[in-house]
Backbone bond lengths (Angstrom), bond angles and torsions (degrees), N, CA, C in turn:
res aa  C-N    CA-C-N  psi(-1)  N-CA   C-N-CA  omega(-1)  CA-C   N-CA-C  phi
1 X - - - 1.445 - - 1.531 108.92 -
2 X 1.295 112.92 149.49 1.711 116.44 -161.76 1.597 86.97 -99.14
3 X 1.272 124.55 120.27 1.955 113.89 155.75 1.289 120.41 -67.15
4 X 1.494 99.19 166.39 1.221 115.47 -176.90 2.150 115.67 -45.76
5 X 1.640 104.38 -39.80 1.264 96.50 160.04 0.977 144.89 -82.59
6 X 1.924 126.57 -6.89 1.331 114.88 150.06 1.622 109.91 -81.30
7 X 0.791 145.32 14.66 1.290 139.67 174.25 1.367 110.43 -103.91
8 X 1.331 120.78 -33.89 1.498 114.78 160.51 1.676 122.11 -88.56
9 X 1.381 105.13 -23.87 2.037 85.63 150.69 0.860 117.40 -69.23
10 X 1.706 142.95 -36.51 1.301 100.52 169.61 1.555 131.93 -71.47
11 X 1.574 122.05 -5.05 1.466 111.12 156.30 1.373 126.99 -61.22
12 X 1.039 109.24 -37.23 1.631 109.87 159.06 1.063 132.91 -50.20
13 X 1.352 129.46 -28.91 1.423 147.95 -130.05 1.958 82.79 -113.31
14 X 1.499 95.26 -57.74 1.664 97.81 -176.23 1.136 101.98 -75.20
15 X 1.457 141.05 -29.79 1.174 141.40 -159.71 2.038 100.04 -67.06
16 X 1.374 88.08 -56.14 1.785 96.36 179.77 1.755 102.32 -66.83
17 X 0.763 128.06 -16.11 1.807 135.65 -172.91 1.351 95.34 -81.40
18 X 1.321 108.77 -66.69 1.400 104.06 171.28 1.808 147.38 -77.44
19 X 1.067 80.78 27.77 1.643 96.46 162.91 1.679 121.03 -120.20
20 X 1.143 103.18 11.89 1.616 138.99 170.82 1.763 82.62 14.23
21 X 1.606 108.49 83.72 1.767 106.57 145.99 1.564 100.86 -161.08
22 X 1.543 109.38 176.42 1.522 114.07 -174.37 1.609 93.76 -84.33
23 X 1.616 136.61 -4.88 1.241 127.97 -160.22 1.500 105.32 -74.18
24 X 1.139 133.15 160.27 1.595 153.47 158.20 1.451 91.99 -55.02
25 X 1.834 100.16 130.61 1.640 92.41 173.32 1.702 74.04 -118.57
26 X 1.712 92.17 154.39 1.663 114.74 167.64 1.469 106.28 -79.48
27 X 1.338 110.58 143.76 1.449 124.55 175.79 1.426 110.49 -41.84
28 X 1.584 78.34 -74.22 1.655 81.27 -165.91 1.581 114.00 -64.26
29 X 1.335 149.00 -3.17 1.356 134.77 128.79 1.612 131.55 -42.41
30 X 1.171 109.68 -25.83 1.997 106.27 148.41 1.238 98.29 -105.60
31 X 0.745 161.59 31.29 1.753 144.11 110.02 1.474 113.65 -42.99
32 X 1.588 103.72 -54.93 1.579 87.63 -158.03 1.699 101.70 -108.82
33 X 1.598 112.72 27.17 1.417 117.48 -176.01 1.580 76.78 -91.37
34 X 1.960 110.31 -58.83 1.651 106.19 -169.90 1.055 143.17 -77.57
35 X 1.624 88.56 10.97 1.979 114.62 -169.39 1.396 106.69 50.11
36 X 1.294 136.01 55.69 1.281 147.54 161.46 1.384 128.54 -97.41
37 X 1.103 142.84 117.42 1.467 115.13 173.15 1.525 126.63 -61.88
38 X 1.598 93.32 159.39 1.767 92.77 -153.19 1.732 92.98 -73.63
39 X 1.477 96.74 -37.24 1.703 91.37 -160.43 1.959 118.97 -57.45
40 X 1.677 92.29 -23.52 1.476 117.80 163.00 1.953 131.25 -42.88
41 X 1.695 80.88 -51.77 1.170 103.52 179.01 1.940 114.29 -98.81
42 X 1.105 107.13 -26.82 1.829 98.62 145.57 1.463 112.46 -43.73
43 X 0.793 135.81 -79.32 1.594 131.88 160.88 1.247 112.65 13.63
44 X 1.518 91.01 -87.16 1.298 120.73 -174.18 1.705 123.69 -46.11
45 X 1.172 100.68 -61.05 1.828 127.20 170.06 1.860 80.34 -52.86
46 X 1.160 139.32 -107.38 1.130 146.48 -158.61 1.866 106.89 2.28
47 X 1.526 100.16 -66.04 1.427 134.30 -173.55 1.597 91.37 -47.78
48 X 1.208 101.81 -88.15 2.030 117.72 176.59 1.389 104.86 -11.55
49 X 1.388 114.43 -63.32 1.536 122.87 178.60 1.604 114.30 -61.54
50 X 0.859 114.24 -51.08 1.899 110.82 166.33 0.857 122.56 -21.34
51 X 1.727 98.40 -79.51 1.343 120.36 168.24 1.371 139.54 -69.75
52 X 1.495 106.18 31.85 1.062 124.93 -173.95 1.517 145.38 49.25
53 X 1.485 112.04 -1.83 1.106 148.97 -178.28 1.910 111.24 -45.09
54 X 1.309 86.70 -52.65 2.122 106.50 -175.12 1.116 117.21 -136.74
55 X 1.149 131.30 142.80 1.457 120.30 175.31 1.603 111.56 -123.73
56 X 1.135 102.30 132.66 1.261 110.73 173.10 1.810 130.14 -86.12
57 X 1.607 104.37 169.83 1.561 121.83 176.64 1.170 130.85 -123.87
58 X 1.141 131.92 124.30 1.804 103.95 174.56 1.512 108.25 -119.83
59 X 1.276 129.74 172.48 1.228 134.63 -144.84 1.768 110.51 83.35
60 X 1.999 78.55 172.07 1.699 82.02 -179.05 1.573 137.71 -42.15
61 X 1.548 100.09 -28.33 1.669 86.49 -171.21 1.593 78.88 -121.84
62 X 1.306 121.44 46.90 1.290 112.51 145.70 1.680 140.21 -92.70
63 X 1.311 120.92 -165.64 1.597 115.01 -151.49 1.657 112.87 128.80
64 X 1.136 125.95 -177.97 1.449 133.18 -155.97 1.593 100.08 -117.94
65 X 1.666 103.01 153.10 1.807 106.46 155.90 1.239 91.87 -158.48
66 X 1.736 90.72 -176.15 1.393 104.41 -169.07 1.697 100.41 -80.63
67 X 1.475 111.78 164.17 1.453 124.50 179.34 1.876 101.64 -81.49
68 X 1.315 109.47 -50.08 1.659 112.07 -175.24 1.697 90.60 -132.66
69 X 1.265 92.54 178.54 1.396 121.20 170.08 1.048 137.67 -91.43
70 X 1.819 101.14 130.76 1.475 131.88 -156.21 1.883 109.12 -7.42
71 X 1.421 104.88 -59.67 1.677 116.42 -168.78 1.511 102.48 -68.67
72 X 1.443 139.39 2.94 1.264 136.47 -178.46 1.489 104.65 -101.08
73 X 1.162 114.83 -28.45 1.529 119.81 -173.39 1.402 98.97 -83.41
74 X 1.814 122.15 133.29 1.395 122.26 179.86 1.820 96.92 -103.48
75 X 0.873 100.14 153.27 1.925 108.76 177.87 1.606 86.98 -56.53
76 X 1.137 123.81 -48.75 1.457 119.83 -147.25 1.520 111.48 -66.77
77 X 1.642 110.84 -35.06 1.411 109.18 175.38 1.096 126.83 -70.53
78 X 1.766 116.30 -23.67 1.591 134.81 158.05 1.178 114.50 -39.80
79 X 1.145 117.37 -57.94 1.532 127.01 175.94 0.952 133.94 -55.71
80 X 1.447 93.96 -62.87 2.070 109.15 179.25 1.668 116.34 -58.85
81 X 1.553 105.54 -19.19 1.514 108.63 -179.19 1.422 95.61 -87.74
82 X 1.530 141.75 -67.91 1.268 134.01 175.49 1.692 115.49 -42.93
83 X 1.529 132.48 -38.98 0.885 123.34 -178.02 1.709 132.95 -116.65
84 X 1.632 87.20 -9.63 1.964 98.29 164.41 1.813 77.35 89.56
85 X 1.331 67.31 170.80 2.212 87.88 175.70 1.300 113.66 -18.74
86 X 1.217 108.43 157.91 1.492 118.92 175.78 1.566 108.37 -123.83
87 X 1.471 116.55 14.25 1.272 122.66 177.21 1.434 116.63 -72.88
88 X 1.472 133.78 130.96 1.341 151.90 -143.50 1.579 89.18 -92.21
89 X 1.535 139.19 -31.01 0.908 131.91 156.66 1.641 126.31 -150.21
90 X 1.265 102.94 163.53 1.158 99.95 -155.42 1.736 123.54 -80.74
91 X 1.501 103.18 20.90 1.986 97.43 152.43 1.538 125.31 -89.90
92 X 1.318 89.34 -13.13 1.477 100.55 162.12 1.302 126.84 -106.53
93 X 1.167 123.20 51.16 1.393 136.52 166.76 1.634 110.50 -102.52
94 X 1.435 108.87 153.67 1.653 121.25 -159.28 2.157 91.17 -57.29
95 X 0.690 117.22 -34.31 1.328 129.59 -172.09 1.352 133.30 -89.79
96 X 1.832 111.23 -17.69 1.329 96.76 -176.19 1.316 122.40 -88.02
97 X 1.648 105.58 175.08 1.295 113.18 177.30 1.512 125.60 -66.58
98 X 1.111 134.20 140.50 1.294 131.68 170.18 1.601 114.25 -31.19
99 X 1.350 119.11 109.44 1.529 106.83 167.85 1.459 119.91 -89.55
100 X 1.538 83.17 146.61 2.113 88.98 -173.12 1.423 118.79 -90.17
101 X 1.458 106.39 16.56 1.731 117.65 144.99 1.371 132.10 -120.61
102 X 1.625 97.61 33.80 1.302 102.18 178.87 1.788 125.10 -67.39
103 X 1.430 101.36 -36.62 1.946 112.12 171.88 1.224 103.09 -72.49
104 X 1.270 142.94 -23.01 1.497 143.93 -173.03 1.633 106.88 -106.93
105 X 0.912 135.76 -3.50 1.814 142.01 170.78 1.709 110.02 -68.50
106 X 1.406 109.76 101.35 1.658 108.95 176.10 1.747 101.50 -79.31
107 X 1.144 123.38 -12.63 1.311 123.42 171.47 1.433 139.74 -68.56
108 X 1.694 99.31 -39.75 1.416 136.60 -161.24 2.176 94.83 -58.94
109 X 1.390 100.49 -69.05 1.628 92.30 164.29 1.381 131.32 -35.59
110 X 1.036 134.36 -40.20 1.515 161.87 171.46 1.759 100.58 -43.22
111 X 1.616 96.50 -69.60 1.503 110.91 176.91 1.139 123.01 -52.12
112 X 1.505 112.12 -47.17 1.436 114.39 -172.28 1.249 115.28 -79.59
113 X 1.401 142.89 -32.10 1.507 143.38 140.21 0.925 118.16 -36.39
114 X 1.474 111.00 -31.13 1.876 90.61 162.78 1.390 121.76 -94.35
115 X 0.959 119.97 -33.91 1.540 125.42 161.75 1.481 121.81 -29.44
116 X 1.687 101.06 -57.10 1.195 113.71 175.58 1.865 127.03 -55.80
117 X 1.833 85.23 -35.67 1.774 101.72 174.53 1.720 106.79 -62.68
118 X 1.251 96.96 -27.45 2.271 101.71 -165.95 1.354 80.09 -72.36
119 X 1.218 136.41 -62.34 1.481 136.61 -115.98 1.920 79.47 -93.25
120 X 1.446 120.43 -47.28 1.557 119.20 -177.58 1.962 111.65 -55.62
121 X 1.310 97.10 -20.22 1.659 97.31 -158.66 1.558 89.22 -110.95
122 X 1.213 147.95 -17.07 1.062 133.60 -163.57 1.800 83.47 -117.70
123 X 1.186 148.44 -43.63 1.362 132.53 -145.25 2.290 85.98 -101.66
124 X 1.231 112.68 -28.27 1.681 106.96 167.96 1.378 113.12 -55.76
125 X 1.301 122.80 -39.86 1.504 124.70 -177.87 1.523 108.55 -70.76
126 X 1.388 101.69 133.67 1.401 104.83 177.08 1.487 101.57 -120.02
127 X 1.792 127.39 140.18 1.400 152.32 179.63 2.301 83.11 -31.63
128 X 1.581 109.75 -59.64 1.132 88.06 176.30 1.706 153.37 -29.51
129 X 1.441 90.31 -50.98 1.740 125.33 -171.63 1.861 98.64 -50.64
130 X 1.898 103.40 -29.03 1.950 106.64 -163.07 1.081 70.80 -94.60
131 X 0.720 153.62 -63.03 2.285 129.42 -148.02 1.031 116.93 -59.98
């Protein structure tokens, strides 16, 4: 399940996409375009910038944008940075340990077809495709 904060970076994400300029947008102008709270979305913006996603300004004509353009950004990296793996369980996460029922798991196939379906449907979408 996606939370409430990857689901609202990507409103942000389109929100700054869709104001298509190189200018600094102020927070609180996607706050109250996405009816979010700002202090919510500080958070959020914080994260974006980490992960390299947006970069921010401060001062007067400061505020956030995107780093590249809209069609370069995949939904999937939006996500996976706000929400970590998208693996359905956790032996297939970027990190786990080798499990010692992995050749004997009638399930394990099951998982990974779907995994593979998240990772096809979320990393095909590009930030573009929502605007």
């Amino acid at each position: 399940m996606i939370s409430t904060k990857g689901r609202y970076a990507l409103r942000v994400m389109i929100d700054l996409a869709q104001q298509n300029t190189d200018e600094y947008i102020p927070l609180k102008d996607i706050a109250e375009r996405q009816e979010i709270s700002k202090k919510y979305l500080e958070i959020i913006a914080k994260d974006l910038v980490t992960g390299k996603l947006i970069e921010g300004a401060s001062g007067k004509h400061g505020g956030y944008r995107l780093k590249k353009k809209p069609e370069e950004y995949s939904v999937g990296e939006i996500v996976e940075l706000m929400e970590g793996s998208v693996a359905p369980v956790a032996c297939l996460q970027p990190d786990a340990e080798n499990c010692p029922r992995k050749k004997a798991c009638q399930t394990l196939p099951m998982w990974e077809e779907l995994y593979q379906l998240e990772r096809d449907f979320f990393y095909g979408k590009k930030l573009s495709d929502l605007i």
